[in-house]
TORMI-124238 format. One line per 8 residues: number of its first residue (from 0); their letters; for each residue x, y, z of C-alpha. Coordinates in Angstrom, 2 decimals. Layout:
BEGIN
NUM	A	X Y Z  ...
end
This chain:
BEGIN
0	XXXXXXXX	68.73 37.24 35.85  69.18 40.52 37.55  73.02 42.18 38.64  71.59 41.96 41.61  70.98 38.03 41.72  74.55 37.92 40.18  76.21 40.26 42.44  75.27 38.74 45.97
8	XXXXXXXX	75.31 35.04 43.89  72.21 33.92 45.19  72.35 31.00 43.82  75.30 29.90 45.93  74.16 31.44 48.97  70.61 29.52 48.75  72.18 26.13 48.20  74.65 26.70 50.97
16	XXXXXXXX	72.03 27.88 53.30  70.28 24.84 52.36  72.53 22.36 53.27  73.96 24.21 56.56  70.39 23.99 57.70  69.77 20.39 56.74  72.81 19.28 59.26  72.03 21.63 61.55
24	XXXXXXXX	68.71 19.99 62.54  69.72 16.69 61.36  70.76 16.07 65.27  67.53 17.58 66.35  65.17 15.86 63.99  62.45 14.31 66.09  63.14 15.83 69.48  61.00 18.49 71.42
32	XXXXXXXX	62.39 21.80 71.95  63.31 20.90 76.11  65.49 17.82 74.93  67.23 19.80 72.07  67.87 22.34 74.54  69.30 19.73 77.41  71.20 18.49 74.48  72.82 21.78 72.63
40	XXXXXXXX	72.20 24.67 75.57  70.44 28.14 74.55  69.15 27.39 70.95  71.28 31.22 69.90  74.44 29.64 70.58  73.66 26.19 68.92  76.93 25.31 66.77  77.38 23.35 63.32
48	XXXXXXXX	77.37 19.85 64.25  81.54 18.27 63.43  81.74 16.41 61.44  78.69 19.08 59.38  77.09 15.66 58.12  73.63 16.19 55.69  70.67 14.55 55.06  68.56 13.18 52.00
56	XXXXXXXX	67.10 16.37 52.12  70.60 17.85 50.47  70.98 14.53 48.50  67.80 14.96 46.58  68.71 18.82 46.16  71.66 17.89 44.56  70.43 14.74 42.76  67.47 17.41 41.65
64	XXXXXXXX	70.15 20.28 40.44  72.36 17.44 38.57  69.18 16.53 36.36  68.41 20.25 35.99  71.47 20.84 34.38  71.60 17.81 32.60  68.21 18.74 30.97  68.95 22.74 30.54
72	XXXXXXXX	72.43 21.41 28.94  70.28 19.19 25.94  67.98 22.77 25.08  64.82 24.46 25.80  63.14 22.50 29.51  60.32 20.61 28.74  58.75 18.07 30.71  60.40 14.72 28.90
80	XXXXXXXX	63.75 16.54 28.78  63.51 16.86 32.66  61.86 13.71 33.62  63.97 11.32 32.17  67.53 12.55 34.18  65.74 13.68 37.26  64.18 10.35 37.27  67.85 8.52 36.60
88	XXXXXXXX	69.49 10.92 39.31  66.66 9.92 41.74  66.94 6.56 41.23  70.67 6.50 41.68  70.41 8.11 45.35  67.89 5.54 45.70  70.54 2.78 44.97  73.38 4.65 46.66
96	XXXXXXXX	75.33 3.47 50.03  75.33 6.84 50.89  70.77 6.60 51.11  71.06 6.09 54.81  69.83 9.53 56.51  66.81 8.24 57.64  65.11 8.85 54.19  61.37 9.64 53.96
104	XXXXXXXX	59.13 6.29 53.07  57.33 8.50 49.99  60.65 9.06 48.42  61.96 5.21 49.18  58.90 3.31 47.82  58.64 5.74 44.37  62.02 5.39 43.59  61.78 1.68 44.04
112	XXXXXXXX	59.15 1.80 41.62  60.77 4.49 39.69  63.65 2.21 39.02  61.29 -0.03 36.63  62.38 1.87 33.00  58.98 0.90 31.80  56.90 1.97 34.13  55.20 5.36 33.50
120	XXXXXXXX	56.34 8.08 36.43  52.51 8.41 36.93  52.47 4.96 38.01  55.02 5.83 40.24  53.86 8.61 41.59  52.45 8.31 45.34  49.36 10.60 44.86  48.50 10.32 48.31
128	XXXXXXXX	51.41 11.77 50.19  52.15 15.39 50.93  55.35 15.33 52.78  57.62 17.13 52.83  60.13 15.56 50.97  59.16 17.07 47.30  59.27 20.67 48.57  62.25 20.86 50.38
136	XXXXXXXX	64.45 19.64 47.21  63.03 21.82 44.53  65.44 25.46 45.04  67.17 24.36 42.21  64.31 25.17 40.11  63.56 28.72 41.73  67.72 29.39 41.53  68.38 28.22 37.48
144	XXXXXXXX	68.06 31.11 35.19  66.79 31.97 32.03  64.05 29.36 32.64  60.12 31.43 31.63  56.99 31.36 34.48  55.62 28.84 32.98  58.48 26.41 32.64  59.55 27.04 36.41
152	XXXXXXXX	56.01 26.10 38.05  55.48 23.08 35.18  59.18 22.03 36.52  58.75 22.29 40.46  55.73 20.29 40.23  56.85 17.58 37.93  59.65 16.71 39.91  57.42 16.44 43.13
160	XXXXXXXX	55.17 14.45 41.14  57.80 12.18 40.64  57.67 11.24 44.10  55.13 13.31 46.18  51.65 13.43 44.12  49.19 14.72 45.93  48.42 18.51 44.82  49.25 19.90 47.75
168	XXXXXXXX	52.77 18.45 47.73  52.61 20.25 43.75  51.42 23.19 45.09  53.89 23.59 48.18  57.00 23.00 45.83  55.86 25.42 43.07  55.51 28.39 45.76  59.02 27.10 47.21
176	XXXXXXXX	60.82 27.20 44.03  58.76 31.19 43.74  59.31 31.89 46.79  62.99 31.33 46.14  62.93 33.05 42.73  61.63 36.00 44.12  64.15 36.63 47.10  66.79 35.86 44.73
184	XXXXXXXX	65.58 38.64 42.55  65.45 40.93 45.29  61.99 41.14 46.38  61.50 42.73 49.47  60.83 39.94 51.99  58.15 42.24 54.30  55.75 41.65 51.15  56.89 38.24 50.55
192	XXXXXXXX	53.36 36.72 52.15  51.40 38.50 50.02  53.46 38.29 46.64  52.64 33.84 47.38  49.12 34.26 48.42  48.41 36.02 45.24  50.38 33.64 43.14  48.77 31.13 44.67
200	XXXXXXXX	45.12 32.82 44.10  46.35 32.88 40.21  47.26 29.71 39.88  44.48 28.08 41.97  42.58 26.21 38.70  45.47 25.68 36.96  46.59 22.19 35.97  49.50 22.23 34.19
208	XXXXXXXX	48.66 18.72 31.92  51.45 19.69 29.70  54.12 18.32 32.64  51.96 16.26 34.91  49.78 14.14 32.02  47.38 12.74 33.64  48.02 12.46 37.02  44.90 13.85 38.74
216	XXXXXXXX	43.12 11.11 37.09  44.84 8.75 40.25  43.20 11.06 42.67  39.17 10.66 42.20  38.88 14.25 41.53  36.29 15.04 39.00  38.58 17.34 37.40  42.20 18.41 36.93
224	XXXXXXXX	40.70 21.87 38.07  39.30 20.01 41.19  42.30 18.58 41.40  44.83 21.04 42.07  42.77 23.46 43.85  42.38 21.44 46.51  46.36 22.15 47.08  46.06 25.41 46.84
232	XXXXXXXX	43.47 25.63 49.01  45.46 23.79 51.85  48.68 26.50 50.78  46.32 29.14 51.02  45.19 28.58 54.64  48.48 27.87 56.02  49.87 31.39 54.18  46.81 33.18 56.28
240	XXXXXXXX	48.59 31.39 59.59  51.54 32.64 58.44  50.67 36.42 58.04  49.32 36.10 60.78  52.56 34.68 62.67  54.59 37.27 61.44  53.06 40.20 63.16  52.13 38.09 66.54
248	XXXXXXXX	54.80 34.95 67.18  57.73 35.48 69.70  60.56 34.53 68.47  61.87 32.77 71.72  58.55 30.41 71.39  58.67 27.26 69.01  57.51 28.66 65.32  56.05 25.00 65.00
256	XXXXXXXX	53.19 25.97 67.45  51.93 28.78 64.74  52.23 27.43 61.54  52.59 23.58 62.06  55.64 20.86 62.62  56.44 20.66 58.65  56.28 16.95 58.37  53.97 17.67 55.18
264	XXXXXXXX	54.44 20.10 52.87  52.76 23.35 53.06  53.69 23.07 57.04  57.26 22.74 56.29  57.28 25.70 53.60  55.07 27.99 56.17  57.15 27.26 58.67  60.81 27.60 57.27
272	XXXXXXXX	59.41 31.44 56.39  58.40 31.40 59.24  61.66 31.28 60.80  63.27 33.45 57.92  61.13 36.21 58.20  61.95 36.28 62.07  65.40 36.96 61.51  65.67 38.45 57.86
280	XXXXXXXX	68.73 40.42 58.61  70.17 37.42 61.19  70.51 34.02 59.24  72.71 32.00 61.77  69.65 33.00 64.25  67.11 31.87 61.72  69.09 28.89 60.66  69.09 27.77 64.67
288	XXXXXXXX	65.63 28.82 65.74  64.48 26.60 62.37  67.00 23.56 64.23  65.36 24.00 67.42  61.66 23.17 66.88  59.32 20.17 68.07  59.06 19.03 64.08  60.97 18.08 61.02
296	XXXXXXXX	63.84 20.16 62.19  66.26 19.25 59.13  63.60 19.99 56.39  62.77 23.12 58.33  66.13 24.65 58.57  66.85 23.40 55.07  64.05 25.50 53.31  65.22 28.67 55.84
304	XXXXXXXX	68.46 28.76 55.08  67.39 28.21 50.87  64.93 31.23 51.42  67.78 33.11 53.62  70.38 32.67 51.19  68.79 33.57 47.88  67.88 36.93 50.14  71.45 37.65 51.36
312	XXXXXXXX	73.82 35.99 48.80  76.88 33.32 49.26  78.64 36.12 51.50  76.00 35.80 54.52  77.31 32.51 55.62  80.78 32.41 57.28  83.27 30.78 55.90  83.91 28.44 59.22
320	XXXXXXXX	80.65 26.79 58.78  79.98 27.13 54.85  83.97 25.29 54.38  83.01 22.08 56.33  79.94 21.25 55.10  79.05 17.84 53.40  78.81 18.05 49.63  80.46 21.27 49.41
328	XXXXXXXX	82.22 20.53 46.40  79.15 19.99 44.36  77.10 22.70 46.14  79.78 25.28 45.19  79.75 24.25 41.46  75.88 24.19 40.91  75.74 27.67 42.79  78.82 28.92 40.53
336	XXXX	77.31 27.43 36.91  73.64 29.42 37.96  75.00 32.38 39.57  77.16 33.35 35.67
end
């Protein structure tokens, strides 16, 4: 970890960011941009709801950070040191009064199955979804340090696999949890698009069979290899729309119509950059353009304000929004254990 990552605690500023833009669009999930507007006025001015209530999207983030450091705690990540409390922590939201945010049906029916000790997490897995629901959990990955390249992608797609199989759903949260990394580490956010499209060009063959098993086998590929390109392929158009969105959108027009409403995954991650590469130096403004789109307005503004914070550091968010929101407690002390 750089001084840099430490200085700005990225780390703490992601996971804030996360959850401040998880309840800001929680009221605007699944409205179009003229009701949100009759609702909240001129989308600039739109204020943290009271009370700043969250939604499964910060629940799995947290349930996901818990088992992180659960399994970095026991030694060297691997994938059965990670499975096994991810998959308890997952399964425990699952069971939880507090599981009633409108919670995505991918996550609800793998968890169910999940629950079964003896069932094999590839026989949980839904290998047919994409939502969004893997990708816009995984910024604990991309924000723990001292884990190698290799351990970091095997991680971010196991623990969408353990819910969201299909390999674009992989592919989406490994270039989140990058994506993340990267800002974090101070990469310039102008060459941001280009630093994932190559990554993504790198990886494009690559089945990592050490954490997923065999998985593809559920899919009717012919070949891991087959297998996984096909989500890269699907990242890799959607990164072209978004180069291309950068240089051309207006940023008073919906950033859905350029890159897609995010209810699957490589919509959702285009899409919250999208709205952080708008407004790199204005993350309140990127937080409420994310909250006032047509889509999956919670999951949008959640992976903007991950992506904004791991750029700007705990610092960027002001104190009268970052003190009252949900879960703050536990956000502050995974940000403060991976930001030393």
């Amino acid at each position: 970890m750089t001084t840099t990552t430490v200085t700005k605690r990225a780390a703490t500023g992601a996971l804030t960011g996360l959850a401040l833009g998880d309840a800001l669009g929680f009221p605007t999930e699944f409205n179009d941009v003229p009701s949100i507007l009759a609702k909240t006025g001129p989308w600039r001015e739109m204020d943290l709801p009271r009370p700043a209530i969250v939604t499964d999207d910060t629940q799995l983030t947290l349930a996901l950070g818990r088992g992180l450091r659960t399994a970095m705690d026991r030694g060297p990540l691997t994938p059965k040191s990670l499975e096994r409390p991810v998959r308890e922590e997952f399964v425990e939201w699952y069971r939880s009064p507090e599981n009633n945010r409108a919670p995505g049906n991918t996550c609800l029916t793998a968890c169910g199955l999940l629950a079964d000790a003896e069932r094999r997490w590839q026989d949980a897995s839904r290998v047919g979804s994409k939502g969004c629901g893997a990708n816009m959990r995984v910024a604990p990955i991309g924000l723990a340090p001292g884990l190698t390249d290799e351990q970091r992608a095997g991680a971010a797609q196991l623990q969408s696999a353990l819910t969201h199989g299909h390999p674009t759903a992989l592919a989406a949260s490994d270039l989140t949890a990058h994506a993340v990394r990267l800002l974090a580490e101070g990469a310039e956010p102008t060459g941001l698009v280009g630093l994932l499209r190559s990554y993504a060009y790198d990886n494009r063959t690559r089945y990592h069979e050490f954490w997923l098993g065999d998985l593809w086998t559920r899919a009717g590929d012919a070949s891991p290899e087959q297998f996984i390109a096909r989500g890269w392929d699907e990242c890799l158009d959607i990164l072209g729309r978004l180069q291309e969105a950068v240089r051309t959108v207006s940023p008073e027009t919906d950033p859905c119509l350029a890159t897609g409403e995010g209810w699957i995954a490589e919509e959702a991650l285009a899409t919250g950059l999208l709205c952080f590469l708008l407004f790199v130096d204005e993350p309140l403004t990127a937080l409420r353009r994310a909250a006032c789109t047509a889509g999956d307005s919670d999951s949008i503004a959640c992976l903007t304000g991950a992506f904004a914070g791991a750029h700007l550091g705990a610092d960027t968010w002001p104190a009268a929004w970052a003190d009252r929101i949900e879960y703050r407690g536990e956000l502050r002390e995974l940000g403060t254990l991976w930001d030393a």
